[in-house]
BAMITI-807919 format. One line per field, with one value per residue (C-alpha): residue number from 1; residue in three letters; chain; x negated, y, z. Coordinates in steps of 0.25 Angstrom, whole numbers, plus 5000, padded with zeros to 4 digits. Layout:
<nodes>
num	NUM/...;
residu	ala/...;
chaine	A/...;
u	X/...;
v	Y/...;
w	Z/...;
</nodes>
This chain:
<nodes>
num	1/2/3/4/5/6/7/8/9/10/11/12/13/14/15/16/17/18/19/20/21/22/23/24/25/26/27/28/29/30/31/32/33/34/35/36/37/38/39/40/41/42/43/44/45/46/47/48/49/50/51/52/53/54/55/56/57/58/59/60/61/62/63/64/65/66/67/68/69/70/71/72/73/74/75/76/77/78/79/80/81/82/83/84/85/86/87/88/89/90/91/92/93/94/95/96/97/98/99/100/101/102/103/104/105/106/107/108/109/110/111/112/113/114/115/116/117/118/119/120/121/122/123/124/125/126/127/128/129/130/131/132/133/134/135/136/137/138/139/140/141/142/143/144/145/146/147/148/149/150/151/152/153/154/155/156/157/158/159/160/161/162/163/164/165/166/167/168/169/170/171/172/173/174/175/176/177/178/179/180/181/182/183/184/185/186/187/188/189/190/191/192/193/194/195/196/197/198/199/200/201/202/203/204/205/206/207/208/209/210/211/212/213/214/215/216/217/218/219/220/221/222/223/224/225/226/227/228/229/230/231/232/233/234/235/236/237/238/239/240/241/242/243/244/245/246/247/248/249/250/251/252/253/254/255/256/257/258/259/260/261/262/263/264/265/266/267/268/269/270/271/272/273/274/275/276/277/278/279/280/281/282/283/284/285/286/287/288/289/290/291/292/293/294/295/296/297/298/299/300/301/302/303/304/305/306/307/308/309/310/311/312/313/314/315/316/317/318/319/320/321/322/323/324/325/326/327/328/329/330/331/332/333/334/335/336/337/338/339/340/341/342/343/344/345/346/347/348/349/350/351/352/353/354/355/356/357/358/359/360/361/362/363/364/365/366/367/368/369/370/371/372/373/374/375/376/377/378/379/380/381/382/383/384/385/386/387/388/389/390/391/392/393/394/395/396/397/398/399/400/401/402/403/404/405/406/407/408/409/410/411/412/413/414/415/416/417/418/419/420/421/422/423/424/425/426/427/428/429/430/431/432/433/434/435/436/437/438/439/440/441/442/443/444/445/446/447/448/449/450/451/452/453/454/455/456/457/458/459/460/461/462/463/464/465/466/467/468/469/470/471/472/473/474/475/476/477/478/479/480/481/482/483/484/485/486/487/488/489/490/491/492/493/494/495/496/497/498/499/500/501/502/503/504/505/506/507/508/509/510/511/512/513/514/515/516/517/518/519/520/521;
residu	unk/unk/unk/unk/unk/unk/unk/unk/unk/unk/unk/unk/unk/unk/unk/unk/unk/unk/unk/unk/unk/unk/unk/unk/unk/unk/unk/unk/unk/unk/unk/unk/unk/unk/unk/unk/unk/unk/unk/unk/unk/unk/unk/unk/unk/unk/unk/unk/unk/unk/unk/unk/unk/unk/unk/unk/unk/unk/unk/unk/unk/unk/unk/unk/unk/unk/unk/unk/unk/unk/unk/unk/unk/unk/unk/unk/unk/unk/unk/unk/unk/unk/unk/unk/unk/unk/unk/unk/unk/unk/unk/unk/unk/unk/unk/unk/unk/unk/unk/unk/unk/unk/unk/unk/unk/unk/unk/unk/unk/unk/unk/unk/unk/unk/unk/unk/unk/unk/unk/unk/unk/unk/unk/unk/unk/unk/unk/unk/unk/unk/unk/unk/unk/unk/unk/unk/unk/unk/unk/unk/unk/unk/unk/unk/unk/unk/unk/unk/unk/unk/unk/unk/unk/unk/unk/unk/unk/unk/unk/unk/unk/unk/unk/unk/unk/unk/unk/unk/unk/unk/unk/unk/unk/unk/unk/unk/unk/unk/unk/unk/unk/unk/unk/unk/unk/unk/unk/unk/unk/unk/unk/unk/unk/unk/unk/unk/unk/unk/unk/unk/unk/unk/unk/unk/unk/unk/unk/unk/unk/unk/unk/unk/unk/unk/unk/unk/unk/unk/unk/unk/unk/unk/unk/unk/unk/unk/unk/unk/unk/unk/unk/unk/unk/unk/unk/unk/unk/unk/unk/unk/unk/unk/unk/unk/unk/unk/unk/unk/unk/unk/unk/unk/unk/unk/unk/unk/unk/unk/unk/unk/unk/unk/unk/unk/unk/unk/unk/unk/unk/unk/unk/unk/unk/unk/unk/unk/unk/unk/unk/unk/unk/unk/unk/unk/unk/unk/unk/unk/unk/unk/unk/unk/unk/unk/unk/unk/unk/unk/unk/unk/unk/unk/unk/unk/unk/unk/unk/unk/unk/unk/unk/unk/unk/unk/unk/unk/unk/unk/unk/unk/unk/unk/unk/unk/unk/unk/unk/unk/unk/unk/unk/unk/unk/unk/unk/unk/unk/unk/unk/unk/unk/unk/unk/unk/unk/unk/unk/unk/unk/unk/unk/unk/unk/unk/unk/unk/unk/unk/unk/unk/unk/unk/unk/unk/unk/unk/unk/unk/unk/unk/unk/unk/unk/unk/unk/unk/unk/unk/unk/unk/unk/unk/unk/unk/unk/unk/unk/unk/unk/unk/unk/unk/unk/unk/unk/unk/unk/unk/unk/unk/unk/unk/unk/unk/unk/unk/unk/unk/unk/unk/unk/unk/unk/unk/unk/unk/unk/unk/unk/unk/unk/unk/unk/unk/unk/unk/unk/unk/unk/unk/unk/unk/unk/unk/unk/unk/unk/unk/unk/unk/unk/unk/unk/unk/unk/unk/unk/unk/unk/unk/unk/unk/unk/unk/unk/unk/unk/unk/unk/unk/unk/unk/unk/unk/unk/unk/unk/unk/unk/unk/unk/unk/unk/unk/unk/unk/unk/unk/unk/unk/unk/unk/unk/unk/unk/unk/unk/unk/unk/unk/unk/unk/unk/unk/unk/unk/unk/unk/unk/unk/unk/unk/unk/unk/unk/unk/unk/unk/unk/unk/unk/unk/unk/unk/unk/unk/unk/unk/unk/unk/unk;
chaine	A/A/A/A/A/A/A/A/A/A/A/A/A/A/A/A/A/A/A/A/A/A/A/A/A/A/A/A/A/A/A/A/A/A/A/A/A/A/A/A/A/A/A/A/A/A/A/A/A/A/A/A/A/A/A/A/A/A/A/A/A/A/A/A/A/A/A/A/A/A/A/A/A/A/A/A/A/A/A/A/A/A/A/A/A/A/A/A/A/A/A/A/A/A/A/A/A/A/A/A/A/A/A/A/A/A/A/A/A/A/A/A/A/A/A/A/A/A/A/A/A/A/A/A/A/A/A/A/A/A/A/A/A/A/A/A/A/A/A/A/A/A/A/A/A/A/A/A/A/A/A/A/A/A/A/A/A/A/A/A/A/A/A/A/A/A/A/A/A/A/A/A/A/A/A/A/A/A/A/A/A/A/A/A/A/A/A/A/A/A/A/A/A/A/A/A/A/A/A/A/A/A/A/A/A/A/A/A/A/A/A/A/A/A/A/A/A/A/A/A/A/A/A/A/A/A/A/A/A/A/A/A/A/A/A/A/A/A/A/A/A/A/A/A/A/A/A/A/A/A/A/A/A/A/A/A/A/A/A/A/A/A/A/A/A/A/A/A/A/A/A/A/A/A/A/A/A/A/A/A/A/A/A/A/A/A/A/A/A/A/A/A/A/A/A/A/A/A/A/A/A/A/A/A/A/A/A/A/A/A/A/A/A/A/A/A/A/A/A/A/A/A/A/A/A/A/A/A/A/A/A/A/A/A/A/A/A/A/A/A/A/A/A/A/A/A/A/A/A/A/A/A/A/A/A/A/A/A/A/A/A/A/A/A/A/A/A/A/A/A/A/A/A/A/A/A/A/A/A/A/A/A/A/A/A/A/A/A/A/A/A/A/A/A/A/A/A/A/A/A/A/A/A/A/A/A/A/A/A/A/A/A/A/A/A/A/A/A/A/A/A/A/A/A/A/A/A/A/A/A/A/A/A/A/A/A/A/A/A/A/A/A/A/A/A/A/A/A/A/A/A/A/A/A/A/A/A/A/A/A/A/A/A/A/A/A/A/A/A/A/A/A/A/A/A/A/A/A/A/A/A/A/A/A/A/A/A/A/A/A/A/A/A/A/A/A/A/A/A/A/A/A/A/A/A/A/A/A/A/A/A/A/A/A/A/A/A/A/A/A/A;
u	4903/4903/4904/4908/4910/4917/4933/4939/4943/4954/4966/4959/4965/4957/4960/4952/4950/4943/4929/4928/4936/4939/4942/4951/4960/4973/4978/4991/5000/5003/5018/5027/5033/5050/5048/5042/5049/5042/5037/5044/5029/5023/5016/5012/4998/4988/4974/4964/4953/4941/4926/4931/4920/4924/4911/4897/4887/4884/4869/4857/4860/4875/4873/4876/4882/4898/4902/4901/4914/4910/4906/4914/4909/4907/4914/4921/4920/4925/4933/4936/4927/4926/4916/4904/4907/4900/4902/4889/4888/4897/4905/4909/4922/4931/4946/4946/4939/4930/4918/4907/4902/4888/4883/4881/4895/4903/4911/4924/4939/4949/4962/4973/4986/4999/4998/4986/4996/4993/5006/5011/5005/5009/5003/4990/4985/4969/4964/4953/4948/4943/4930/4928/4921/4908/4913/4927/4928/4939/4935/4944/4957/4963/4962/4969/4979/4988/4999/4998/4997/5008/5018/5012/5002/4987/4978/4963/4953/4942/4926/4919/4906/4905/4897/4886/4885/4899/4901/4888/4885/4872/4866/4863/4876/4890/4897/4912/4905/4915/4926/4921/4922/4937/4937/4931/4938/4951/4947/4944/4959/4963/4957/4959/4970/4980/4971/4975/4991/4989/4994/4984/4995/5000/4988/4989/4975/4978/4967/4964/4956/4944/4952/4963/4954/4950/4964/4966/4952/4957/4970/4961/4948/4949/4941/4954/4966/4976/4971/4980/4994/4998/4990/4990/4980/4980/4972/4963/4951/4946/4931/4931/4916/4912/4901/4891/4895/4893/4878/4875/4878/4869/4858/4859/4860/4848/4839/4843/4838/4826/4829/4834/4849/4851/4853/4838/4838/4850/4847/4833/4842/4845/4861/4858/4850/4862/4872/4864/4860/4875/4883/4871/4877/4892/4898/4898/4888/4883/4876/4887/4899/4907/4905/4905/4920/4924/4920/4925/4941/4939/4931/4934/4926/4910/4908/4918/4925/4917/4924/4915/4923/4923/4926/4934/4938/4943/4947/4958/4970/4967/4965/4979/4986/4980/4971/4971/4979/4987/4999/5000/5007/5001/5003/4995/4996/4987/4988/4993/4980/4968/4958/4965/4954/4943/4940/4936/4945/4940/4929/4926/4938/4949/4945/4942/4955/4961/4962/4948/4945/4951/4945/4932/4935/4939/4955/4958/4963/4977/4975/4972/4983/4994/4988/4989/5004/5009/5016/5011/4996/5000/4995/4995/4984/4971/4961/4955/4969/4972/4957/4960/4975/4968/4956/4966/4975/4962/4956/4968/4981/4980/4977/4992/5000/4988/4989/5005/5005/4996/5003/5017/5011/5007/5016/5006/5005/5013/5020/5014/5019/5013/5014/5009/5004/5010/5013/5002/5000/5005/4990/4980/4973/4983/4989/4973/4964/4968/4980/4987/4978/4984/4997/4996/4989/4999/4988/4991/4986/4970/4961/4958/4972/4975/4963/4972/4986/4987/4991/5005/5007/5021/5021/5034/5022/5014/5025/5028/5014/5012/5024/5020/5009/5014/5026/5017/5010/5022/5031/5023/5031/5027/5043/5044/5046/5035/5028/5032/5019/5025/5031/5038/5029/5031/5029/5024/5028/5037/5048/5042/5048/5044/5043/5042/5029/5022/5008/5012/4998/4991/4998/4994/4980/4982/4973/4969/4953/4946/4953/4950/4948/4943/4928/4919/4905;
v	4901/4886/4879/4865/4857/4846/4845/4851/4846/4841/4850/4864/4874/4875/4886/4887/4903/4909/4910/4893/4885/4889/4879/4887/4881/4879/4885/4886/4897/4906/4906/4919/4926/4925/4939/4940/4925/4915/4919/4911/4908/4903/4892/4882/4884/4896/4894/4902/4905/4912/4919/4920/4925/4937/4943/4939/4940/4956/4952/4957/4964/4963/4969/4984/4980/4979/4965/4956/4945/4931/4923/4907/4897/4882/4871/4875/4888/4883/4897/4891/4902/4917/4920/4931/4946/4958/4961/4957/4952/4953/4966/4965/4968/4975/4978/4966/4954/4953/4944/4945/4930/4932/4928/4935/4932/4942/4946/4939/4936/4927/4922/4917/4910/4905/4899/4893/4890/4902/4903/4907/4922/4928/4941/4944/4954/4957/4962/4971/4972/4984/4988/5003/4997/4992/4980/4972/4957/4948/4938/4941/4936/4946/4946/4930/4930/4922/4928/4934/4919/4916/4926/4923/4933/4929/4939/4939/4945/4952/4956/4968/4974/4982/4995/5001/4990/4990/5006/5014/5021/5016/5024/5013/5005/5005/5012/5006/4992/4986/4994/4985/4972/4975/4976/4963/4956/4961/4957/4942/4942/4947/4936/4922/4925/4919/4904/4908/4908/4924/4936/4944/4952/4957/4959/4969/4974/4977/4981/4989/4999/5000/4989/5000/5008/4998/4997/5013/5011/4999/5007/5018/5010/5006/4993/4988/4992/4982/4972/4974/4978/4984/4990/4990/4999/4996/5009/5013/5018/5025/5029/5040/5046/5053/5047/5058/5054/5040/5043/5052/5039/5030/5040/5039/5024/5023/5032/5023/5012/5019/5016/5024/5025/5019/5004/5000/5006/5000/4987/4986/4988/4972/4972/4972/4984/4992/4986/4991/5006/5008/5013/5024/5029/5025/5027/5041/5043/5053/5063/5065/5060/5069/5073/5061/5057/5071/5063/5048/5058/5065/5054/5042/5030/5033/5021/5014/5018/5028/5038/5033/5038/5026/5013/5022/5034/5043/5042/5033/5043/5046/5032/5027/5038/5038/5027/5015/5007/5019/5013/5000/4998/5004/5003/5010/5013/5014/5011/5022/5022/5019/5024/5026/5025/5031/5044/5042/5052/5059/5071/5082/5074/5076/5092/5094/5103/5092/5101/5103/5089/5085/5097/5091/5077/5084/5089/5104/5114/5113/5096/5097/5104/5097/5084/5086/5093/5080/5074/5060/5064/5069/5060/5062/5051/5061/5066/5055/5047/5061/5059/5045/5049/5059/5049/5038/5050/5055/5042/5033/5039/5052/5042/5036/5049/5054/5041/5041/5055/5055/5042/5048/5059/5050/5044/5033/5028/5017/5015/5017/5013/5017/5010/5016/5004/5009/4997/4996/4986/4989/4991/4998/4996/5003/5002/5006/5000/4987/4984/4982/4972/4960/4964/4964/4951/4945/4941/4946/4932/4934/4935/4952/4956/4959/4969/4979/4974/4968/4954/4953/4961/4962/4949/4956/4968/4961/4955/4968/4974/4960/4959/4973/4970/4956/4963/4972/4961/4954/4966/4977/4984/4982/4983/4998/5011/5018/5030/5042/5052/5053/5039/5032/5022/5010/5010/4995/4995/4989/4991/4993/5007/5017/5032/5043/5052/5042/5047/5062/5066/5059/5066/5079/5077/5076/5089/5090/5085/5087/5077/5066/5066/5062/5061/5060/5053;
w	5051/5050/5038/5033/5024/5033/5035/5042/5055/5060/5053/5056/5046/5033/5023/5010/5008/4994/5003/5007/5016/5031/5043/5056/5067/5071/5084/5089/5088/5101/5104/5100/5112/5115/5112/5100/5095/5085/5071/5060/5053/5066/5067/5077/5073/5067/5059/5063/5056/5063/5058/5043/5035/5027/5024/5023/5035/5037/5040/5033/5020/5023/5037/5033/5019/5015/5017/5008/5007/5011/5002/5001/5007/5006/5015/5027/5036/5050/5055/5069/5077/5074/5067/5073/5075/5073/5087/5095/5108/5122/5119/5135/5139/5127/5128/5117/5121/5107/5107/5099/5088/5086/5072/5058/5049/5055/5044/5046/5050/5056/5053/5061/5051/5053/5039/5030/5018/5007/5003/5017/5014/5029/5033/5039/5048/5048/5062/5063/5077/5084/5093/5088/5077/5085/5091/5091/5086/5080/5090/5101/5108/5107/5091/5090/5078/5084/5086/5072/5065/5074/5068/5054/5052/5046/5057/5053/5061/5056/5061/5054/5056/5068/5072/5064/5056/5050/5051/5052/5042/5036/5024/5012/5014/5015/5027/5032/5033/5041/5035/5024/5032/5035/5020/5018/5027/5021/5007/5013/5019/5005/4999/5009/5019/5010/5013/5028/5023/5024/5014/5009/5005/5019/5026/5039/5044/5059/5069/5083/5089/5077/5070/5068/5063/5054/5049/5046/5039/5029/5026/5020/5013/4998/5000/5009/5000/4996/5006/5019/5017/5031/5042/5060/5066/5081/5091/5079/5083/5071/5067/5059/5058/5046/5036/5042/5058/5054/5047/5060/5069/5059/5059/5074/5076/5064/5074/5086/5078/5072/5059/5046/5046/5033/5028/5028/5042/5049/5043/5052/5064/5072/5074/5088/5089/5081/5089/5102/5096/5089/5102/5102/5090/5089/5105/5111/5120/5131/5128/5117/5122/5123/5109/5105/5113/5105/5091/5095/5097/5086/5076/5080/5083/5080/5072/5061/5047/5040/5030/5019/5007/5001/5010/5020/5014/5024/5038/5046/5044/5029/5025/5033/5025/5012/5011/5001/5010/5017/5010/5019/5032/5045/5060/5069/5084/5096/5113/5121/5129/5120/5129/5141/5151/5143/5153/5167/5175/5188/5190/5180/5169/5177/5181/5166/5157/5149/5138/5138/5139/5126/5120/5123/5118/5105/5104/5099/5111/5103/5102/5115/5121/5113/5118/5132/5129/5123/5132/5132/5132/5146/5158/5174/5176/5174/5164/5159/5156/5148/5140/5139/5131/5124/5118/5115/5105/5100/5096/5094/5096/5086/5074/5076/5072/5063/5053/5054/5050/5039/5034/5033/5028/5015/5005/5002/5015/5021/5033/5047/5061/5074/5087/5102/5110/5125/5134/5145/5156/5169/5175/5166/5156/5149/5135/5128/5118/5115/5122/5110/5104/5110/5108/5094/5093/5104/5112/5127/5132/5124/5134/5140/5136/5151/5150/5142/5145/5159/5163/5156/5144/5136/5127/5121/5117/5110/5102/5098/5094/5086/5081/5074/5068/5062/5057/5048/5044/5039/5034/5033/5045/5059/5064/5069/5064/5055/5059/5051/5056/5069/5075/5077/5085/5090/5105/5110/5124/5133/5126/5112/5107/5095/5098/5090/5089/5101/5097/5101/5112/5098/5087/5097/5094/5079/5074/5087/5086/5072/5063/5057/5043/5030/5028/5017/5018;
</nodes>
């Protein structure tokens, strides 16, 4: 971060927060679609505000410690470039182009503003990236709030820490660190997004992959009531280990190290020398894998939110229903084909029974053989395709109708809408992880988007799937019917429709594999 105490140059945007002065830029707002028609708030140009910090450096005593809010500063904090990221070095090709900023102060937001008057109070939505909670950056493309400040909506883009350091668990301190990040940050918007012309008052967290996980997270953890008013979990990928999974992986990475796996321990261990030993201990790997493909169906990711008792009190599905925020607004929705080329077809796969194939990746004899009698789990294009269907319910599809259904079931809870991603480009890859992403930033034209959606994807989409999102932040309603425990949802596609009970090969699997439940520590 650079500080001044010079003027500011030229007529940058300069906002003065509660923490110290911060200088951005202006850029120019991208054009609406015909389709999608001009926003009356929309401006000819946006603030952006980049590598805010939130938090203090998490280096030395604060590496495996809560995070500490920033303290103010003097002069001028020039927020023209994104600040450094807890993801290290080259992460090669991703779905998601996201690059890594080397550098200690990596605690911090961006903010992209229609409006720098305070009185203006238009809605914000708070983006959480995903990355399965070991990698993912802010700093990406793909993630430009644009389109979102065009259509008068503050978006702010938040980093947290990553891996072991933000979610091992690590006898001596405090566990969910980066659940406590999210925390943080959302407590800094509460207290300086009206300086960006933003209303702490309607604030949507919205977020993909582990970033939708993070949402379900937020709605369920004390430290984060009363500071978001609407929720939109994108393909969640949801951790769920236990407290004693987690300290079996902690013990296992503290022998890789060869140190004690507690505070004192860990903290001999060089960030590069975790980072390299903690796929060891986090990824399935021969000559478990198997096993361990059985637990990722079944648990969920290996590393992430720990049901602590305290800071995340139970799972996903209990906290969206019940938890201290359950009463808010909630969207939620996934891809048709999450994983879709996950199996390699050919050989011994395609001789194998396919009912004893899912039994081995986890499902119940009954699960299994009302999955494969489902109609839309049926598929003439192999085995693996079938495995492929099978792992997206399991892992992504399955939390849909689950949190719809415990939702309705509670009177406390507030609203939920569902969604089903379908549309596909005309040549594979088809509609999987991440597809949606640009769609709901309106950016088809950010660079690696023909990676996922082909050459010319349906502008009149992506007005649609944005258009959803800014809706809820605006009204608290994304524009379609709400999900009563078994649909409607809305279909995005060409044409965009709503159907009832679209999650069906999903819903098949509920009770199907050893469920998901509360923990305690």
């Amino acid at each position: 971060m650079c500080l001044s105490d010079t003027p500011h140059r030229g007529d940058a945007p300069l906002v003065r927060t509660p923490s110290g002065r911060v200088r951005g830029q202006w850029v120019t707002a991208p054009a609406s679609s015909p389709s999608a028609g001009q926003h009356p708030q929309t401006p000819a140009e946006l603030a952006v505000f980049r590598g805010i910090p939130y938090a203090e450096p998490p280096v030395g005593p604060l590496r495996f410690a809560p995070p500490v809010p920033r303290s103010p500063w003097e002069g001028v904090l020039d927020a023209t470039d994104f600040g450094p990221t807890p993801l290290r070095g080259d992460a090669g090709m991703t779905l998601i182009p996201e690059r890594s900023v080397p550098g200690d102060d990596t605690l911090s937001v961006n903010v992209w503003t229609p409006s720098l008057d305070p009185a203006s109070r238009v809605p914000v939505v708070v983006w959480i990236h995903g990355g399965g909670f070991i990698s993912g950056s802010p700093v990406s493309p793909w993630y430009d709030g644009s389109a979102f400040a065009r259509d008068g909506v503050v978006l702010v883009t938040l980093s947290y820490r990553l891996g072991f350091t933000g979610f091992g668990w690590i006898e001596g301190t405090t566990p969910n660190r980066g659940v406590l990040d999210w925390i943080c940050a959302l407590e800094w918007v509460h207290r300086h997004i009206a300086a960006f012309g933003g209303d702490p008052d309607r604030v949507t967290i919205a977020g993909q992959s582990a970033g939708g996980s993070a949402v379900l997270t937020l709605l369920g953890a004390p430290g984060a009531a009363g500071l978001f008013s609407a929720a939109y979990a994108m393909s969640a990928a949801i951790a769920d280990p236990s407290a004693e999974a987690a300290r079996a992986r902690a013990q296992r990475l503290a022998r890789l190290a060869g140190v004690a796996p507690d505070l004192a321990g860990f903290s001999e261990v060089p960030e590069a020398r975790l980072l390299q030993l903690q796929p060891k201990a986090t990824s399935p790997a021969p000559p478990h894998l198997l096993h361990e493909l059985h637990g990722l169906l079944r648990d969920g990711l290996m590393i992430g939110p720990v049901a602590d008792g305290s800071i995340v009190p139970g799972d996903a599905a209990t906290g969206a229903a019940c938890g201290t925020s359950s009463a808010v607004p909630l969207v939620l929705g996934t891809a048709d084909q999450e994983l879709a080329g996950l199996f390699s077809g050919g050989g011994l796969l395609d001789r194998a029974p396919r009912r004893a194939l899912l039994r081995a990746l986890g499902a119940t004899g009954e699960g299994a053989r009302r999955w494969l009698a489902d109609p839309s789990a049926a598929t003439d294009s192999g085995t693996a395709a079938m495995l492929g269907r099978y792992a997206t319910d399991a892992i992504f599809r399955s939390w849909v109708p689950r949190i719809a259904a415990a939702r309705s079931a509670e009177a406390a809870a507030g609203p939920t809408w569902s969604y089903r991603f379908s549309w596909h480009a005309d040549a594979p890859p088809y509609a999987g992880h991440c597809i949606d992403v640009p769609f709901v930033f309106d950016r088809l034209d950010a660079p690696g988007v023909n990676r996922v959606a082909g050459e010319h994807p349906p502008q009149a989409l992506a007005d649609a799937v944005h258009g959803g999102l800014v809706r809820l932040a605006e009204t608290g309603d994304p524009g379609w019917t709400a999900d009563e425990g078994a649909g409607p949802s809305r279909i995005f596609d060409t044409p965009v429709d709503e159907r009832r009970d679209a999650y069906s090969s999903a819903r098949a699997l509920l009770g199907a594999v050893a469920p998901l439940v509360a923990r305690r520590p």
